[in-house]
C-alpha positions in Angstrom: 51.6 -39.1 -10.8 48.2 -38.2 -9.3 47.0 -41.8 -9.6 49.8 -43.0 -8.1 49.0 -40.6 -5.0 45.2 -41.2 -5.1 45.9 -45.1 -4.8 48.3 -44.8 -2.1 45.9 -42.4 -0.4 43.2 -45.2 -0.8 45.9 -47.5 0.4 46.1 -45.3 3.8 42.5 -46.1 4.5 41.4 -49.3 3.4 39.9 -51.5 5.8 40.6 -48.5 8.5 38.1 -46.5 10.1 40.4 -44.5 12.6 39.7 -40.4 12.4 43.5 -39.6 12.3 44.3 -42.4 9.4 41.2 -40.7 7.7 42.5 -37.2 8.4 46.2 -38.1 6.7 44.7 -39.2 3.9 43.2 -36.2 2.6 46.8 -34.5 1.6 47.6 -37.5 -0.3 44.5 -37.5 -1.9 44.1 -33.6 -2.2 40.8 -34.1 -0.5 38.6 -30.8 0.2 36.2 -32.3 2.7 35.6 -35.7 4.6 32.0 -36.7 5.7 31.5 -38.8 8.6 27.6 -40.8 8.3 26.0 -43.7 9.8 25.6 -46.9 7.8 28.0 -45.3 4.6 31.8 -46.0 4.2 33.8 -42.8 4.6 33.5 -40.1 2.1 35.8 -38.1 0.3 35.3 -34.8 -2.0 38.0 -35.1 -4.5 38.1 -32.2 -7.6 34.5 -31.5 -6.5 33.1 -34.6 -6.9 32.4 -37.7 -3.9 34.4 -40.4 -4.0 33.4 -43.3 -1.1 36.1 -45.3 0.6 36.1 -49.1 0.5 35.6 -50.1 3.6 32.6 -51.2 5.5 30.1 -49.2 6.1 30.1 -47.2 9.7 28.0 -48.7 12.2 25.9 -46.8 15.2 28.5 -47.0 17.7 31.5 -46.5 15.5 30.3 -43.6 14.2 29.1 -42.3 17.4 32.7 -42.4 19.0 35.2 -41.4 16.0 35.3 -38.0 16.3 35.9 -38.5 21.0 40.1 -38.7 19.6 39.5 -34.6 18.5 37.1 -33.6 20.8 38.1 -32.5 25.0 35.5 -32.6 28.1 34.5 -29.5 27.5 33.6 -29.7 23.8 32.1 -32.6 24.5 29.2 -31.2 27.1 28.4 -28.3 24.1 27.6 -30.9 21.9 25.3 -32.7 23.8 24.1 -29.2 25.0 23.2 -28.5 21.8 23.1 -31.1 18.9 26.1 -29.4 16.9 29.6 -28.8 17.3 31.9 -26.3 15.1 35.8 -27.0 15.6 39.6 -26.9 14.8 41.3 -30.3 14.4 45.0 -31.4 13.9 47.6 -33.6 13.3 50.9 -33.9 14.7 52.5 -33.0 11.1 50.2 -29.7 11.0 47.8 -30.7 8.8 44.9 -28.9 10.2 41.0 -29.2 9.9 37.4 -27.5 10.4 35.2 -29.9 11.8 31.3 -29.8 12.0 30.0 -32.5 14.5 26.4 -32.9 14.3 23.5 -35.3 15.2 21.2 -36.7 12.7 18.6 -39.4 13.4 20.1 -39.7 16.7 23.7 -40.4 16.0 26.9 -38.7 15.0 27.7 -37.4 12.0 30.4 -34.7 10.6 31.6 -33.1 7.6 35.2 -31.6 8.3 37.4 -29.9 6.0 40.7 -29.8 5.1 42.3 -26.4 5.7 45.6 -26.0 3.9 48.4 -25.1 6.2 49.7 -22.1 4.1 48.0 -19.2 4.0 46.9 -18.8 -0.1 47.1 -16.0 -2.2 45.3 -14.5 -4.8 46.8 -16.0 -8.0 47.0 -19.1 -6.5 43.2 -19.1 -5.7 42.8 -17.9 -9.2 41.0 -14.8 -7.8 40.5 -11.9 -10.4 42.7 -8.6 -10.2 39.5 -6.4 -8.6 39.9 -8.8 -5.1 43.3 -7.0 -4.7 42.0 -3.6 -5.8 39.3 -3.7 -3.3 41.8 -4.4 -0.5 44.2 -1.7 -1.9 41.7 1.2 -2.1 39.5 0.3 0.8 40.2 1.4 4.5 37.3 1.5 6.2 33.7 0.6 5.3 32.3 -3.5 4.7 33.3 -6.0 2.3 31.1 -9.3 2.3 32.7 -12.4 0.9 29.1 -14.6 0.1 29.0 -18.3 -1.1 27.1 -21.4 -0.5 28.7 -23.8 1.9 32.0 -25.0 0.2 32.8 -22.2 -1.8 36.1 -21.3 -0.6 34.7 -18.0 1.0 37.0 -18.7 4.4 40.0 -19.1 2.0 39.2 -15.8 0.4 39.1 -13.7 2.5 42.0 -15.5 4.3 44.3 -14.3 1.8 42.9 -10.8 1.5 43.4 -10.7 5.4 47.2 -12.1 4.9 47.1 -8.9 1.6 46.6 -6.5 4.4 48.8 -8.3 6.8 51.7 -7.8 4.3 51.2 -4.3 3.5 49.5 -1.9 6.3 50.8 -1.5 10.4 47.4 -1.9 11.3 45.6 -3.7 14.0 43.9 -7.0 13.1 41.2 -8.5 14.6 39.3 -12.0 13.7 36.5 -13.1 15.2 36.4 -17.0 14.1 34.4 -20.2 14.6 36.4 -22.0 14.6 40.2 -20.3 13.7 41.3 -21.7 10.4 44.1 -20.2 9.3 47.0 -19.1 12.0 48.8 -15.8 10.5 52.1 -15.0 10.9 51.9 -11.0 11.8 54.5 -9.2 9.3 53.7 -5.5 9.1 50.0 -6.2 10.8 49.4 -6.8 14.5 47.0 -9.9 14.6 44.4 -11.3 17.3 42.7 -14.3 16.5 40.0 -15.2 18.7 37.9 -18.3 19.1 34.3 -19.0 19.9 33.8 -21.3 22.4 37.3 -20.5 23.7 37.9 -16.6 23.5 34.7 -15.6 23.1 30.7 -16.8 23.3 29.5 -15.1 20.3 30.3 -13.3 17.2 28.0 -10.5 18.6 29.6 -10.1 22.1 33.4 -10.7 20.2 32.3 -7.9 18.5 31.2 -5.3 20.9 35.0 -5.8 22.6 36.3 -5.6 19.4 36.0 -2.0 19.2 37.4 -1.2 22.4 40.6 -2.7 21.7 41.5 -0.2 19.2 41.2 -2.3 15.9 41.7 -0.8 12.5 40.6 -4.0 10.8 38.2 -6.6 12.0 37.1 -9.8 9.8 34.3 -11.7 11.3 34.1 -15.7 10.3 29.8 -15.4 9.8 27.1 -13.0 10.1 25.2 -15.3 11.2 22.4 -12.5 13.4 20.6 -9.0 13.7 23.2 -8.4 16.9 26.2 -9.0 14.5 25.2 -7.6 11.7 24.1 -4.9 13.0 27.8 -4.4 15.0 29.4 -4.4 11.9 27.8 -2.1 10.3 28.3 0.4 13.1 32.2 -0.8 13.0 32.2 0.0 9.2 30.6 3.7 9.7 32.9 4.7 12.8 35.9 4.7 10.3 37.0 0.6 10.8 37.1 -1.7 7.7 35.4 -4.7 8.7 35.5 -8.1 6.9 32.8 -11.1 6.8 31.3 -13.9 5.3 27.2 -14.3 4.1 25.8 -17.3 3.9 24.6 -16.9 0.6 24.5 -17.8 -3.2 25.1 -14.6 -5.1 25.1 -10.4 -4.7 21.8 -10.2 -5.0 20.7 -12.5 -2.3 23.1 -10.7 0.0 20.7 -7.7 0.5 17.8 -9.8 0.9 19.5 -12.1 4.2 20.6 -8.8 5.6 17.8 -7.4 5.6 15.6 -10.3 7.0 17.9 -10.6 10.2 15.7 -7.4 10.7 11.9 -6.3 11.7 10.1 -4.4 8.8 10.1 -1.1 10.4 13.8 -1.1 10.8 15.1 -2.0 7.1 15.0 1.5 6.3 17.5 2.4 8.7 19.2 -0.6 7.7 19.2 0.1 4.1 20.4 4.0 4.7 23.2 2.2 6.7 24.3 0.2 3.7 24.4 2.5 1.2 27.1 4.7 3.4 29.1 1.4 5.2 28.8 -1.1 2.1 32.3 -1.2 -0.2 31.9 -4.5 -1.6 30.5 -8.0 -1.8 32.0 -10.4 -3.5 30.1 -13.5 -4.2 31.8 -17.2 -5.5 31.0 -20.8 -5.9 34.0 -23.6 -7.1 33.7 -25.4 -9.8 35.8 -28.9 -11.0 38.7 -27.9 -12.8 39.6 -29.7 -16.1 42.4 -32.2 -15.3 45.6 -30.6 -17.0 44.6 -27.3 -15.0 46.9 -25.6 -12.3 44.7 -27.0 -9.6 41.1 -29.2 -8.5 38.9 -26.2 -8.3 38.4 -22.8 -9.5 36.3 -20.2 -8.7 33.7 -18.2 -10.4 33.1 -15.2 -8.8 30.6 -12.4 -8.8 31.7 -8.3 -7.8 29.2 -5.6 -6.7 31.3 -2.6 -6.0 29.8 0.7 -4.8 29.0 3.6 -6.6 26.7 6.4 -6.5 23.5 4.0 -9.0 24.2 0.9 -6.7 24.0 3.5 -3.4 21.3 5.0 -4.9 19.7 1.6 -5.5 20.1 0.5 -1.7 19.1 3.3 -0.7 15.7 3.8 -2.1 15.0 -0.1 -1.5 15.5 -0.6 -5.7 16.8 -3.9 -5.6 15.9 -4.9 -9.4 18.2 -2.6 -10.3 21.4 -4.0 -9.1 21.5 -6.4 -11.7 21.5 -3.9 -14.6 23.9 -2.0 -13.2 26.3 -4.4 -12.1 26.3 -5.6 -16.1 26.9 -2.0 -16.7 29.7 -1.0 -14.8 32.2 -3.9 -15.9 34.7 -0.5 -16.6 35.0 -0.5 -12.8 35.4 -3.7 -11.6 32.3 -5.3 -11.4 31.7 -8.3 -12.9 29.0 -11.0 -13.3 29.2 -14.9 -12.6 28.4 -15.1 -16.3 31.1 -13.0 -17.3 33.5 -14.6 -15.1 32.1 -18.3 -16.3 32.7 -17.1 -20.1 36.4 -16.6 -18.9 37.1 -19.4 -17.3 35.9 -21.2 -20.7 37.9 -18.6 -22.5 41.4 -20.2 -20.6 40.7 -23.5 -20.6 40.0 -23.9 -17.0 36.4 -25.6 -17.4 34.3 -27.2 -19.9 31.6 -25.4 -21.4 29.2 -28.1 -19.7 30.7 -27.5 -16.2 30.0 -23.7 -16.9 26.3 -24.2 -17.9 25.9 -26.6 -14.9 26.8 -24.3 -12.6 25.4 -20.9 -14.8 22.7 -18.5 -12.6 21.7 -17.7 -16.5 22.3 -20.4 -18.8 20.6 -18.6 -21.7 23.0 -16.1 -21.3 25.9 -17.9 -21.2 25.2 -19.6 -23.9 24.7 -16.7 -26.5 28.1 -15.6 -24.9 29.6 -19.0 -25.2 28.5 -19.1 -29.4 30.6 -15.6 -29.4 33.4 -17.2 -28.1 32.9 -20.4 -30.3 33.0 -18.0 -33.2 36.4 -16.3 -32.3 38.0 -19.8 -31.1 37.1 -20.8 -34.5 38.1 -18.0 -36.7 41.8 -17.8 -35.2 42.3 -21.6 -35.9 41.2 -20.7 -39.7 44.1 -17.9 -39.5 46.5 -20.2 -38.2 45.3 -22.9 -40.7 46.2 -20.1 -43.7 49.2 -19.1 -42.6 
């Protein structure tokens, strides 16, 4: 059935360079992401991997103009203003879209993707049980969702967002560039606001924010000192604030944060942390195996606070963290090893997807043979009896 879908996606698109025929096709294809590039045919990501369209490539002034059908006047000037443009696209049927406009070698190019119209949940992002226990037992403080671009770290903390949504009467407010998800307010109140619409920056969105009587605040990117900074001081004054890093794992979380910073003010900073800090919750997608539940699946990385990490941040003992994150599984935390050995473990990747995409592959694979070893053992059992 998917092939059937995947050639009648293809069969959308062929010979056709329009944006919105380009758009449709992505749901029939179960597209993540669409790039946009001078002299290349289209380009779809399909179960992680790139997949061109045949067509011809794009030329200068085709490329140059596909994107005018999503864009108004006033989008239009920022981009020339300055070189890049982040947006919210959509079709008439709903389908909606996160588009990033930018210029490269002189000429328009984009890489938009595909936001899926219902707000996801945890089990169906395949999200381990700790992502619900953070949002359960935390009510004020920070939680940072980190990942390289593509990662899925919108769509996280989406559905933690919609977790809240569902189960406190609090006041929500997100801070977005652009809004992906719209959410329906059930026992939450909810303000979404734009930048570039609502709002110039994440910073000044942020210092309004608190004088609109919030109890929850998720901000799209940390993306500055002035932001960073304003969350912090959300987090201490009893608000629970969620945002994104721009960044591969836990570890490198603490580093980025601290460099938005001058030297002589990382002390502060780190004394900050260690009080504010709750969580940070690193992930990456990987390619599913083809008989999974879905494309992609995540492995995922937990820091959780407790008095050694504080401790840690505190004092500026950053090597640390690493030990005692492997230490303190009993609580939560978890490693993208140990999450990477249970994906194996339930058949959701292969072992050479996992060691592809392993921080450690030494690691893994002594953890791997252990597995290997039990995998093997039961089938004897079965075999005897």
């Amino acid at each position: 059935m998917a092939h059937v879908l995947c050639a009648w996606g293809y069969a959308m698109i062929e010979g056709s360079h329009s944006i919105k025929r380009l758009l449709a096709a992505m749901a029939q294809l179960d597209a993540s992401d669409l790039h946009i590039k001078v002299g290349m045919p289209p380009i779809y990501r399909v179960g992680g991997h790139l997949k061109r369209v045949n067509t011809d490539p794009l030329a200068e002034d085709e490329a140059d103009h596909m994107l005018d059908p999503l864009i108004d006047e006033k989008q239009r000037e920022r981009f020339v203003e300055h070189g890049a443009l982040d947006f919210a696209a959509h079709l008439d049927n709903g389908e909606r879209f996160r588009v990033n406009m930018f210029l490269a070698g002189g000429h328009v190019h984009a890489a938009i993707r595909r936001v899926k119209a219902e707000i996801p949940t945890y089990a169906s992002l395949h999200l381990p049980k700790v992502y619900s226990q953070i949002v359960d037992l935390t009510h004020e403080g920070l939680v940072i969702v980190c990942g390289v671009t593509g990662s899925g770290k919108s769509t996280t903390l989406a559905a933690m967002i919609d977790h809240v949504n569902s189960v406190r009467d609090v006041n929500i407010i997100t801070i977005e560039d652009p809004v992906e998800f719209r959410f329906t307010p059930k026992k939450a109140v909810i303000s979404q606001r734009e930048l570039g619409i609502d709002v110039h920056s994440f910073a000044e969105a942020m210092r309004s924010a608190v004088r609109q009587d919030p109890d929850v605040i998720f901000i799209g990117e940390m993306r500055d000192k002035h932001t960073m900074l304003a969350a912090i001081q959300a987090a201490e004054t009893g608000h629970l604030v969620f945002a994104t890093l721009h960044t591969a794992d836990t570890m490198q979380s603490f580093g980025r944060i601290l460099e938005f910073f001058p030297p002589e003010e990382r002390q502060f900073i780190r004394m900050s942390l260690s009080n504010s800090l709750r969580a940070i919750c690193a992930q990456r997608l990987l390619p599913a195996l083809e008989d999974f539940e879905s494309s992609t699946v995540p492995a995922t990385e937990v820091l959780l606070m407790n008095p050694s990490v504080r401790e840690a941040i505190r004092e500026g003992h950053d090597e640390d963290l690493p030990s005692i994150l492997n230490g303190s599984k009993a609580d939560g935390m978890r490693s993208f090893t140990d999450s990477l050995v249970e994906l194996v473990e339930k058949e959701a990747v292969n072992k050479s997807t996992a060691m592809e995409f392993a921080p450690n592959r030494e690691a893994l694979e002594s953890r791997l043979k252990g597995v290997e070893v039990k995998a093997t053992s039961m089938v004897g059992r079965i075999r005897k009896s």
